[in-house]
N, C-alpha and C positions, 0 to 999 in steps of 0.2 A: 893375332893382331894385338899391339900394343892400347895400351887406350889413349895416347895420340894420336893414332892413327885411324879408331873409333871416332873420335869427336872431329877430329877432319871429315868425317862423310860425313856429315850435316849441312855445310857449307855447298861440299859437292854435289851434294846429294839436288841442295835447292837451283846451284846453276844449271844443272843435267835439266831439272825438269825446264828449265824457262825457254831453253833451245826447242819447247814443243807447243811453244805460246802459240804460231799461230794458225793453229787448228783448236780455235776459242774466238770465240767472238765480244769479248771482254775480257777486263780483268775479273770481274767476278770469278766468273768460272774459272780461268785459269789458279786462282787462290783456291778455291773449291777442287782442281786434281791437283793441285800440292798437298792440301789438306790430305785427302785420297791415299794418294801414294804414300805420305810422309806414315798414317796411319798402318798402311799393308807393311811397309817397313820396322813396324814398332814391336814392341814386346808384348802387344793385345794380345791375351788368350785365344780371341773369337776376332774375323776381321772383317766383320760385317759394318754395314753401315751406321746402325745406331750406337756400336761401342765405339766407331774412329770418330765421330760426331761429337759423342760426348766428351771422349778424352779432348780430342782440339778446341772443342767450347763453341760448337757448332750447331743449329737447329737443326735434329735431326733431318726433317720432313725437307729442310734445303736442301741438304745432302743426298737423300732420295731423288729428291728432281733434279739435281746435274748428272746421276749418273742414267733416269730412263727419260728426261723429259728435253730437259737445257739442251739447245742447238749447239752444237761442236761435233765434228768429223775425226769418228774415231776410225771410220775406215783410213781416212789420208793418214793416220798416226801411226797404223800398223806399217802401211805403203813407206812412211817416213824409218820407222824403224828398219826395217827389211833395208832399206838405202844406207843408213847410218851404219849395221851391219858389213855390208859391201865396202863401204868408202874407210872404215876406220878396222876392220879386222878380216876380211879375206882376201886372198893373194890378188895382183892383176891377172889378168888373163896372158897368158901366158908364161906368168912367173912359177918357175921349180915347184911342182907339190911340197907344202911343209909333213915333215915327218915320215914322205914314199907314200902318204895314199891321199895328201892331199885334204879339201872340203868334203865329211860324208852329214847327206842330208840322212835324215831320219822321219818315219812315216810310222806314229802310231798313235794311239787312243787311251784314254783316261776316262774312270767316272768319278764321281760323286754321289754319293746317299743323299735323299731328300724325303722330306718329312711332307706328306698332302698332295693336292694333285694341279696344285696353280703353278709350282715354276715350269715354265718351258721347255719343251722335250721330256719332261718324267714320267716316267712309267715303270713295272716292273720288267725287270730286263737283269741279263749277266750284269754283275757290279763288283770291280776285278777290286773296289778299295773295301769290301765286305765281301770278294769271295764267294760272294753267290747269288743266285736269282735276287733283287731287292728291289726298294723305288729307288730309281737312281736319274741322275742325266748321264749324258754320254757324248764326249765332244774330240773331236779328229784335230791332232795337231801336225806341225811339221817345224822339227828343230833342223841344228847343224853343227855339228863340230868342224874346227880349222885348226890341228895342234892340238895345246890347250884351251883354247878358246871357247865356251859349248854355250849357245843359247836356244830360245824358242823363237820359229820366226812366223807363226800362224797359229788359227786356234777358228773352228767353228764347232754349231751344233749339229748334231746327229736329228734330224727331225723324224721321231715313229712313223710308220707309214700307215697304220691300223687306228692306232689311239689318235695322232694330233693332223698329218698332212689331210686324212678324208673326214676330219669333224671342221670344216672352215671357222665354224663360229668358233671356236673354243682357240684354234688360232689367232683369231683377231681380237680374243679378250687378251687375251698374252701378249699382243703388239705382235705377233711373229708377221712381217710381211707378205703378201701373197707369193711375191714372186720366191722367197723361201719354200722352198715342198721337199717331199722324201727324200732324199738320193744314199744311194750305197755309199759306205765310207770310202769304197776304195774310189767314188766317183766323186767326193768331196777331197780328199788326199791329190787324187789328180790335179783338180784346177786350183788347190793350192799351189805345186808346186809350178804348175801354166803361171802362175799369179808371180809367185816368188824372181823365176826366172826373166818377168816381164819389167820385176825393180832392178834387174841386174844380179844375182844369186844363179853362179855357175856354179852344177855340183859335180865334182870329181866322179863319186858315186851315190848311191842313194841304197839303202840298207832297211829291213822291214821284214816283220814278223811272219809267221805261214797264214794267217788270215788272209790279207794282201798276198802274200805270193800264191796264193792258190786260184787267185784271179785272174784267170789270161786277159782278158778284158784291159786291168792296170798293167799289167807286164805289157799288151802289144800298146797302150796311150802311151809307155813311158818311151819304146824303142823309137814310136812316131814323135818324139819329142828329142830323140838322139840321146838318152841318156842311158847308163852304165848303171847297172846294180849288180848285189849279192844279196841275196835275199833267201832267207827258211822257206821251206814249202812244205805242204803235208805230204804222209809218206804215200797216199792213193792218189798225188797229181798222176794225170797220164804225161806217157813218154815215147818215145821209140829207140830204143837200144839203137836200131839200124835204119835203113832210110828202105821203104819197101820197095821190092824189086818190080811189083807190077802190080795193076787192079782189076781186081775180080767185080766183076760185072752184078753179082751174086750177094757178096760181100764186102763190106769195106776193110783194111787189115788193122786187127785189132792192136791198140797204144797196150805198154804194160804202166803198171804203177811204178815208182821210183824207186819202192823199196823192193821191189822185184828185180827190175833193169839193173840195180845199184849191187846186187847176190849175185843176180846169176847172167846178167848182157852182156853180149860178146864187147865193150869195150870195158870190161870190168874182169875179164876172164884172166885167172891168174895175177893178175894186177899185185905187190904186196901193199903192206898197210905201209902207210908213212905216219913217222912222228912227229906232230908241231907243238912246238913249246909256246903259249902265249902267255906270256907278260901281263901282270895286272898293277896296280897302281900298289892297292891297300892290301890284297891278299897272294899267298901265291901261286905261281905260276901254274898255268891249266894245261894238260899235255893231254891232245888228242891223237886219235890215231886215225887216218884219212885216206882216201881213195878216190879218184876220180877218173870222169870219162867224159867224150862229147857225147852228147843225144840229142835228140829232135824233138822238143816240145809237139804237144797235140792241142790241136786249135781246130774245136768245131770237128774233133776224129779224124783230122789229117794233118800230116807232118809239117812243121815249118820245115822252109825254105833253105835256114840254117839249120847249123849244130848249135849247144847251148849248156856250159859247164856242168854238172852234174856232178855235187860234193858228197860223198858218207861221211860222215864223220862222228865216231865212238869214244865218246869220253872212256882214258886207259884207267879210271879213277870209278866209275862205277856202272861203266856198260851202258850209258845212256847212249842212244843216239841221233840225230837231227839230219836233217837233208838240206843242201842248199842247192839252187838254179842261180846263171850268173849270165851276160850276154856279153863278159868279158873278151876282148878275145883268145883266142885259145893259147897263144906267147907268153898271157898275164902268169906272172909268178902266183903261185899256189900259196904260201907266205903272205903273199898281200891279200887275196881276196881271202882268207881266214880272219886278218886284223879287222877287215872292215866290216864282214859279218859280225866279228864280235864286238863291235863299238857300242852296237845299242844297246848293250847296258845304260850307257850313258843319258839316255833321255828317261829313261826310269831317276836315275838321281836329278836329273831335272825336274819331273814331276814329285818328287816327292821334297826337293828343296821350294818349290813353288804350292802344294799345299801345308807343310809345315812351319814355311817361314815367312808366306808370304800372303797366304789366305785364299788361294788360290780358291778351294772347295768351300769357302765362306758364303757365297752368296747366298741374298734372303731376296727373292722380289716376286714378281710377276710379269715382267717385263721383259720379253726379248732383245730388245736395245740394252737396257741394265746389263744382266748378262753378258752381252757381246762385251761392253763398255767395261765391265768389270775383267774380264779378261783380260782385255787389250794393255789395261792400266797393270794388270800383275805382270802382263808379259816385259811391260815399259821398266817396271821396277826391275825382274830379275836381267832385264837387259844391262843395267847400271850394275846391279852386283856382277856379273860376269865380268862388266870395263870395269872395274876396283879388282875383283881377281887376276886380270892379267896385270893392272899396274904394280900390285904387291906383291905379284910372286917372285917380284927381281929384288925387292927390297928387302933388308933385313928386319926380323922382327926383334931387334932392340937387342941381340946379340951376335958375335961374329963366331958364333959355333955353328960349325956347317951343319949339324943336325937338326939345329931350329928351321933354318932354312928350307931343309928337303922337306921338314915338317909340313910347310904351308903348298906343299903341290899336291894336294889335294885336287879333287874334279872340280869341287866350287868350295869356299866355306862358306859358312852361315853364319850371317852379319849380324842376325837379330839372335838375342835379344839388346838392343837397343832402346835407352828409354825416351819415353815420346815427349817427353820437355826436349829431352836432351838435342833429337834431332829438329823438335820446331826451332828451337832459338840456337 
């Protein structure tokens, strides 16, 4: 980016937020998530509350109470974003997939490290941004890519079911509302996307890690919601190579595991490897070798109804291998359901553009609303750096050599470091 083209996002930056004036019930507040945002945007080391405060010349303790106290509807802002979304960067309904695979939603989870035992949802648990058991939180998102277009378009908490849903008091010192309780992520992930689909968010397919895929539970909410995935699965999912030919009274016929049906089930028998070359942005090219078969998911120990894709697939590069399940139908090119598998890379660079650049993992409260509120507000931010990515990536950056140019097709760039005079005035 040139630094005209820098100091042009200041201006932009402040008419984007004003379009979300009125979900505030004043101008205060609405000055108070400019503040906000303009800080998550800034060159702050730390993007907590008391450092955006002081930098903008703000009382802290104000700043505190618009984001867990002050009346403003940060639900209707997600709902509003999710729409803005829709209206200004995904196809109509019915218009040609961009790129052959179209909108692919993304379904996965992020933590955070936390220091003590007051913020919301913390406890020690897996904490993938340290790698190991830690105190952490734990929050279920749902992004989406269209082309090059990638943002977040939801975000809740993971509430413990042990440490926080069954201590009620220790929830209600947090603000966490009653009707918030335990649920599985993959059951939080679902009425995301119930939710997303209800602001108008058609997804082409929907793509997601073997956690989720090993949930029949989410695989049969998503088929009853008519949607399309490709998705990892672990390699002991059960399956049925074949559909059984009768039932024994005695016993029920036993599912094999994936990595089994995928060696050695008659739709896999002599099959050879195919080779896919996929394409990467920044690095290169990844060449799998692949195989596939229909089989019959196991649900409750008996076979679906249908058949259901069934991917090997062995990196030729170090013998890794992953499994995919897909409810595509069986015509879908093999080519495509690979690209879309492999998109979610892409919400990992979203999480890690969103705590790096945006403060994502900053929060300091006690507060269940904070929290939510502070999300919502990072998600608002990198929703505007995504609309600046796609306007700049037709633009030149200040030369006409094509190489600058490819330069900036990047997945996202990184707008800050920005200095915080610079963007308030």
């Amino acid at each position: 980016m040139t630094t005209e083209q820098v100091v042009a996002l200041g201006p932009s930056f402040t008419a984007y937020l004003r379009t979300f004036k009125s979900f505030f019930v004043n101008k205060a507040s609405v000055e108070h998530m400019q503040r906000y945002c303009h800080g998550l945007m800034s060159d702050l080391p730390r993007k907590s509350v008391e450092p955006i405060a002081l930098a903008a010349g703000c009382a802290v303790r104000t700043l505190q109470q618009f984001l867990a106290d002050y009346t403003w509807d940060h639900e209707g802002m997600r709902d509003e974003i999710q729409r803005r979304i829709v209206r200004d960067h995904l196809p109509a309904p019915g218009e040609r997939p961009e790129g052959g695979i179209g909108t692919v939603g993304w379904i996965d989870e992020t933590s955070a490290a936390k220091k003590g035992d007051k913020t919301p949802g913390v406890q020690r648990q897996y904490c993938g941004a340290t790698g190991k058991i830690d105190n952490c939180i734990v929050t279920v998102h749902l992004a989406c890519r269209c082309g090059d277009f990638m943002t977040l378009l939801d975000r809740d908490l993971f509430v413990p079911e042990e440490t926080w849903d069954q201590d009620r008091d220790r929830c209600r010192e947090a603000h966490i509302p009653d009707d918030v309780a335990y649920r599985s992520k993959w059951e939080i992930a679902l009425e995301q996307i119930t939710r997303a689909m209800g602001n108008g968010v058609r997804f082409d397919w929907l793509t997601f890690d073997e956690w989720y895929g090993g949930k029949p539970g989410f695989l049969a909410g998503l088929e009853g919601l008519g949607q399309l995935y490709v998705c990892e699965v672990p390699s002991n999912l059960p399956c049925f190579p074949t559909y059984p030919k009768y039932k024994s009274k005695q016993r029920s016929f036993s599912p094999k595991r994936v990595d089994n049906a995928g060696a050695f089930g008659k739709p896999f028998k002599g099959k050879p490897w195919k080779k896919i070359k996929l394409a990467r942005k920044t690095l290169p090219p990844q060449v799998w070798e692949v195989r596939t078969g229909q089989v019959y998911l196991a649900r409750d120990g008996k076979p679906t109804q249908r058949t259901y894709w069934l991917i090997v697939a062995r990196n030729a590069a170090t013998d890794e291998i992953k499994y995919f399940i897909s409810n595509a139908p069986a015509r879908t090119p093999l080519l495509t359901l690979m690209k879309i598998a492999f998109t979610r890379a892409g919400v990992e660079h979203l999480f890690r553009l969103a705590k790096t650049e945006i403060g994502f993992a900053h929060f300091e409260g006690r507060s269940y609303r904070g929290l939510m509120r502070h999300m919502t507000l990072c998600q608002l931010v990198l929703l505007f750096a995504a609309e600046q990515t796609d306007r700049l990536r037709g633009e030149k950056s200040g030369s006409d050599d094509r190489t600058d140019r490819q330069g900036a097709e990047h997945d996202l760039p990184i707008l800050a470091p920005t200095p915080l005079q610079a963007i308030f005035h």
